[in-house]
RODO-2510 file (C-alpha; in nm, 4 decimals, decimal comma):
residues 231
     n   res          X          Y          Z
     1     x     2,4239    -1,3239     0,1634
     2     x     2,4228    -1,6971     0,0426
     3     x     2,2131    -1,8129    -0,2545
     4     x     2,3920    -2,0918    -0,3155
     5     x     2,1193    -2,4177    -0,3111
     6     x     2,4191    -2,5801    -0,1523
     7     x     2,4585    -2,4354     0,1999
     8     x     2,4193    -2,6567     0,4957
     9     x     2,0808    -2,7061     0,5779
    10     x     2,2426    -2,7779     0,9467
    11     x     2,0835    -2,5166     1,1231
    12     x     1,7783    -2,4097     1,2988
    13     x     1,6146    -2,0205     1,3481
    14     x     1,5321    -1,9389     1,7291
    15     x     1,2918    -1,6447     1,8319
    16     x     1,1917    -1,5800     2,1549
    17     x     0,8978    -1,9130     2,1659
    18     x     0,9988    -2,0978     1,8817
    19     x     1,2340    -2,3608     1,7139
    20     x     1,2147    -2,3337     1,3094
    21     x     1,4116    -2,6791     1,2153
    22     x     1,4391    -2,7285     0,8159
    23     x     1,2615    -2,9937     0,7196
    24     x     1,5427    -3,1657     0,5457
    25     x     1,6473    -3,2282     0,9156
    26     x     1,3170    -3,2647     1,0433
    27     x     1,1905    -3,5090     0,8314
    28     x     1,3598    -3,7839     1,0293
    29     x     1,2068    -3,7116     1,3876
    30     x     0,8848    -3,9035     1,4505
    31     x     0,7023    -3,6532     1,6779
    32     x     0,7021    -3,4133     1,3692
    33     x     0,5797    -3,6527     1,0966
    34     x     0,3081    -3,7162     1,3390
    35     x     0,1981    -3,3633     1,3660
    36     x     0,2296    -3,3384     0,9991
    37     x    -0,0205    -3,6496     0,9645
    38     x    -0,2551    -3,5556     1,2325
    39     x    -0,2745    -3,1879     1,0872
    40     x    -0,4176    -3,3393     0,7414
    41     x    -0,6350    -3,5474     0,9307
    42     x    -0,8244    -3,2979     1,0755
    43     x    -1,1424    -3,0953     0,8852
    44     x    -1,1107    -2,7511     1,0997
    45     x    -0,7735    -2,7164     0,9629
    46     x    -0,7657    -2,8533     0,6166
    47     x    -1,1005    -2,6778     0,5085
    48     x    -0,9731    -2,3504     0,6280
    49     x    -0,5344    -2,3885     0,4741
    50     x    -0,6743    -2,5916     0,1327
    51     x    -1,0833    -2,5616     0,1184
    52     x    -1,3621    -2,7897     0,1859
    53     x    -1,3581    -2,9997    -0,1273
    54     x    -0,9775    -3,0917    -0,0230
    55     x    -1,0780    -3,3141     0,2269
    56     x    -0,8716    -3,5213     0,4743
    57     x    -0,5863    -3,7227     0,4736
    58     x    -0,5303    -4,0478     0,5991
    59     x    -0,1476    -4,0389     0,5810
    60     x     0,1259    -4,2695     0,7589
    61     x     0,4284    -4,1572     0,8873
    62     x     0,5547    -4,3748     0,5889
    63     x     0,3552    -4,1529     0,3655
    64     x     0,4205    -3,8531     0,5113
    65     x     0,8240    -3,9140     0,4912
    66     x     0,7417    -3,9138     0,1153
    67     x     0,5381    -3,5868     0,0980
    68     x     0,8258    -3,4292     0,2738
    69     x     1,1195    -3,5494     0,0682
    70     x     0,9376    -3,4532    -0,2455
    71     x     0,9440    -3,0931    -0,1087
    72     x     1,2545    -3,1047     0,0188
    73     x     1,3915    -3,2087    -0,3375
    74     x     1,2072    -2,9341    -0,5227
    75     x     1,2922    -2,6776    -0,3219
    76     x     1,5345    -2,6465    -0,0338
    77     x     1,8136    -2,8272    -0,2938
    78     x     1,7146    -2,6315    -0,5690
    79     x     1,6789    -2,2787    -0,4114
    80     x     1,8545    -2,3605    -0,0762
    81     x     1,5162    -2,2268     0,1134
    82     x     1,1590    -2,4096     0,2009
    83     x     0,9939    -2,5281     0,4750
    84     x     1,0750    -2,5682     0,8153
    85     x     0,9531    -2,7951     1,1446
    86     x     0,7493    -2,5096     1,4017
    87     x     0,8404    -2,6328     1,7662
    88     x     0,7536    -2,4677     2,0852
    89     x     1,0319    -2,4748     2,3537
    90     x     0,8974    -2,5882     2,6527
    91     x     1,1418    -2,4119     2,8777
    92     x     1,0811    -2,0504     2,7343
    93     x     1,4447    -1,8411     2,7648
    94     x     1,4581    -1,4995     2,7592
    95     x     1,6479    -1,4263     2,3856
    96     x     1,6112    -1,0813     2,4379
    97     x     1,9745    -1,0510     2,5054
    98     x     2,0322    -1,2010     2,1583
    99     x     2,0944    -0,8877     1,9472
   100     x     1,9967    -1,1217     1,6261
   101     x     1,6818    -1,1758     1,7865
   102     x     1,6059    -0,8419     1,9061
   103     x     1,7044    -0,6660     1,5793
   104     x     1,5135    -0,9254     1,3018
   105     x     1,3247    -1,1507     1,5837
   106     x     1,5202    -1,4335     1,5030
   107     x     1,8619    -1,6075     1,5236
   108     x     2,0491    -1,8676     1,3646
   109     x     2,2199    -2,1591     1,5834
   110     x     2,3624    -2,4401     1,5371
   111     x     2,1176    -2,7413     1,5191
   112     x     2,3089    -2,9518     1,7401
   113     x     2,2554    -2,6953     2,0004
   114     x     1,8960    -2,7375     2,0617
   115     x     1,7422    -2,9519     2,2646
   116     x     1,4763    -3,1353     2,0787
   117     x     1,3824    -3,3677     2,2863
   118     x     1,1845    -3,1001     2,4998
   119     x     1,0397    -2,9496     2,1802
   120     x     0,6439    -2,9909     2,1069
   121     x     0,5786    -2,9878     1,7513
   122     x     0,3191    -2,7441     1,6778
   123     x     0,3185    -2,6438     1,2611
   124     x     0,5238    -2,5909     0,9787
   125     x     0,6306    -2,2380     0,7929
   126     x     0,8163    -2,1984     0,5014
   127     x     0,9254    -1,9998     0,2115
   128     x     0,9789    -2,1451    -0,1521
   129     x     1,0641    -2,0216    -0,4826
   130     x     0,6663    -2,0610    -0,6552
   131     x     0,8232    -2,0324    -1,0011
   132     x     0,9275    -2,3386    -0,9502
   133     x     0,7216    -2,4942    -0,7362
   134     x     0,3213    -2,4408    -0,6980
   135     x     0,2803    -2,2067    -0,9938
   136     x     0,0926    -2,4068    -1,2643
   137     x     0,2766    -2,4669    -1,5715
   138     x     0,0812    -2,2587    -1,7786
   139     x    -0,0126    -1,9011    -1,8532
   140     x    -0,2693    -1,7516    -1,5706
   141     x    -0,4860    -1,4740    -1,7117
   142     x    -0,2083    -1,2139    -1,5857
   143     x     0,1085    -1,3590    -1,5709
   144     x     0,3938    -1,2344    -1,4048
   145     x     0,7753    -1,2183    -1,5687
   146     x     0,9214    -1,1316    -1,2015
   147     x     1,2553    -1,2800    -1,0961
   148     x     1,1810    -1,5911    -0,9183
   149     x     1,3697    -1,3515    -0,5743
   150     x     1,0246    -1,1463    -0,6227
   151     x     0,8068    -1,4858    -0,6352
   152     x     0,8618    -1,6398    -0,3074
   153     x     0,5721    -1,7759    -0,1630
   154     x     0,4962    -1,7525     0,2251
   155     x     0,3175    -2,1077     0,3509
   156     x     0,2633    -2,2267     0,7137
   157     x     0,0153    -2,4357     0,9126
   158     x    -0,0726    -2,5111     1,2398
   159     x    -0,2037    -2,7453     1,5061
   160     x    -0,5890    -2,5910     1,5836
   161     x    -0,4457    -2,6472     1,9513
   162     x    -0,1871    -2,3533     1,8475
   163     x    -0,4272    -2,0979     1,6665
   164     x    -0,4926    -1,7342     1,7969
   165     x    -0,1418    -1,7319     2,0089
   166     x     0,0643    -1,5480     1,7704
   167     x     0,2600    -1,8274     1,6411
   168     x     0,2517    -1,7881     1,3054
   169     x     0,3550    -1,3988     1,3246
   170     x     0,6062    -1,4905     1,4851
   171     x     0,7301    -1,7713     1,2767
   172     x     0,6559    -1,5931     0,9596
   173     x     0,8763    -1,3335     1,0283
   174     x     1,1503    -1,5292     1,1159
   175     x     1,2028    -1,7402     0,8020
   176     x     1,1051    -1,4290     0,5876
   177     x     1,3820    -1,2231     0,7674
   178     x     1,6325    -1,5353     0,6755
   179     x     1,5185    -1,5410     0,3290
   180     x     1,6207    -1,1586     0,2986
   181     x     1,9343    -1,1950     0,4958
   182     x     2,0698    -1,5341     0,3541
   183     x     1,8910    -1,5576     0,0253
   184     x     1,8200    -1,1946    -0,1351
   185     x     1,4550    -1,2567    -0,1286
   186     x     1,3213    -0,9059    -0,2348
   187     x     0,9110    -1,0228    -0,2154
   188     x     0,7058    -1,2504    -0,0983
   189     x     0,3837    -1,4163    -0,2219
   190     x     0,1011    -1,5790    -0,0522
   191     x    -0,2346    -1,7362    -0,1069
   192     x    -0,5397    -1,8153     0,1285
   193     x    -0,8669    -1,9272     0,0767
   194     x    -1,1600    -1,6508     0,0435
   195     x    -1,3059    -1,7634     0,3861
   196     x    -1,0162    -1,7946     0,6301
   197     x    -1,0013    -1,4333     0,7987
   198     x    -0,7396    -1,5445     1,0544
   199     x    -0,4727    -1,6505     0,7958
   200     x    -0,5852    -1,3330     0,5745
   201     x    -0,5349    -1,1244     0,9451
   202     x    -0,1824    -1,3031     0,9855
   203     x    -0,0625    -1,1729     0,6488
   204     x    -0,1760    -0,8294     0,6979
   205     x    -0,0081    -0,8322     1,0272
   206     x     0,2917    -0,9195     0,8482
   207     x     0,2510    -0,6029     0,5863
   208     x     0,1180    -0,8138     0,2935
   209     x    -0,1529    -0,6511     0,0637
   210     x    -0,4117    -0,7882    -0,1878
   211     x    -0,2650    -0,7886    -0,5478
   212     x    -0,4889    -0,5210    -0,7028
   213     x    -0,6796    -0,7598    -0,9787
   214     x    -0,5662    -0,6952    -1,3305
   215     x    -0,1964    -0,6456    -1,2293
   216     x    -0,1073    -0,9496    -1,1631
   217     x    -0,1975    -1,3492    -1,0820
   218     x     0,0265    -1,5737    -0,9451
   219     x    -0,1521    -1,9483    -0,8851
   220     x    -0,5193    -1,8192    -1,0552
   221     x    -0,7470    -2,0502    -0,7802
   222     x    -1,0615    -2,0122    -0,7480
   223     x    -1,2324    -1,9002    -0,4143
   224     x    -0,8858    -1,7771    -0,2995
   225     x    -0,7357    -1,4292    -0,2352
   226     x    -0,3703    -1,3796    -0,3704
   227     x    -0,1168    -1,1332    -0,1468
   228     x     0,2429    -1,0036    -0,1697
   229     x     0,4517    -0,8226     0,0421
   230     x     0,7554    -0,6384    -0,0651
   231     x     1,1187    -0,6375     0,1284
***
């Protein structure tokens, strides 16, 4: 197990669909800054991920380089983990032979190995430490005094095109596997918004639970549920 923030960042995860690219990497291929901009450009995904009163951006693939290298900054080289670039292979292989992938649904490669040329950018996933990250800076009416390897949040997104495929079980489990395997992440947090059912349905798929109100709150929002799942 590596938790040093340090690590190469030269990698990607494969499962049996999917292509998990860290964004440090990622950040330089066009295709995916343009999925990221279209994404936040759209109301039937940024109403359900971030609410209605979010809105939509109208972001640049200028822009959008700077969203991502502010992420990348304050968390994959402070905690060595965060996001990562979702891309469906369009020549599906069979991994099953793979004992990585057939034991913890994923496998790590070398990034120079992959073809991503032939890669359609569908999404992002990610895990980050929330401590330092999208926690407010400020007491919430239950605050938690976990280690920060008990606070990492679970994020993702995804093209509409992509929804209802099982994508983002699939991804999910991937990049929370890594984090247990490479980074001693012992539980993970996430947040949705009241009204989204199928992210709410993803989570529970993945074994997260409600945090039973008066025992604990994370990020406080209002009109959102709060969920953790322990490792």
């Amino acid at each position: 197990m590596s938790t040093s923030p340090h690590q190469t960042t030269n990698f990607a995860l494969i499962t049996d669909r999917l292509v998990l690219l860290p964004t440090l990497q990622a950040i330089d291929i066009d295709a995916y800054r343009e999925l990221y901009a279209s994404l936040h450009s759209m109301p039937e995904y940024t109403t359900m991920a971030f609410g209605e009163s979010w809105g939509v951006k109208d972001w640049t693939t200028s822009s959008v380089r700077e969203i991502i290298a502010r992420e990348v900054t304050r968390s994959w080289k402070v905690r060595g983990m965060g996001d990562f670039a979702i891309g469906l292979r369009f020549e599906h292989q069979n991994l099953e032979h793979y004992n990585d992938v057939r034991e913890h649904g994923f496998k790590i490669a070398e990034a120079e190995e992959q073809r991503l040329e032939d890669v359609r950018w569908i999404g992002y996933v990610g895990i980050r430490d929330a401590t330092t990250t999208s926690m407010l800076n400020e007491p919430t009416a239950v605050s938690s005094t976990r280690g920060w390897q008990e606070m990492i949040e679970l994020r993702y997104g995804f093209h509409p095109d992509a929804w209802g495929k099982g994508f983002g079980t699939e991804a999910a489990k991937a990049v929370m596997g890594w984090g247990q395997q490479e980074k001693g992440v012992r539980r993970c947090v996430a947040e949705t918004e009241r009204e989204n059912k199928g992210s709410g349905a993803i989570l529970e798929k993945l074994g997260f639970v409600e945090i039973e109100e008066g025992t604990e709150v994370v990020w406080g929002m209002e009109g959102t549920k709060e969920w953790e799942r322990r490792i």
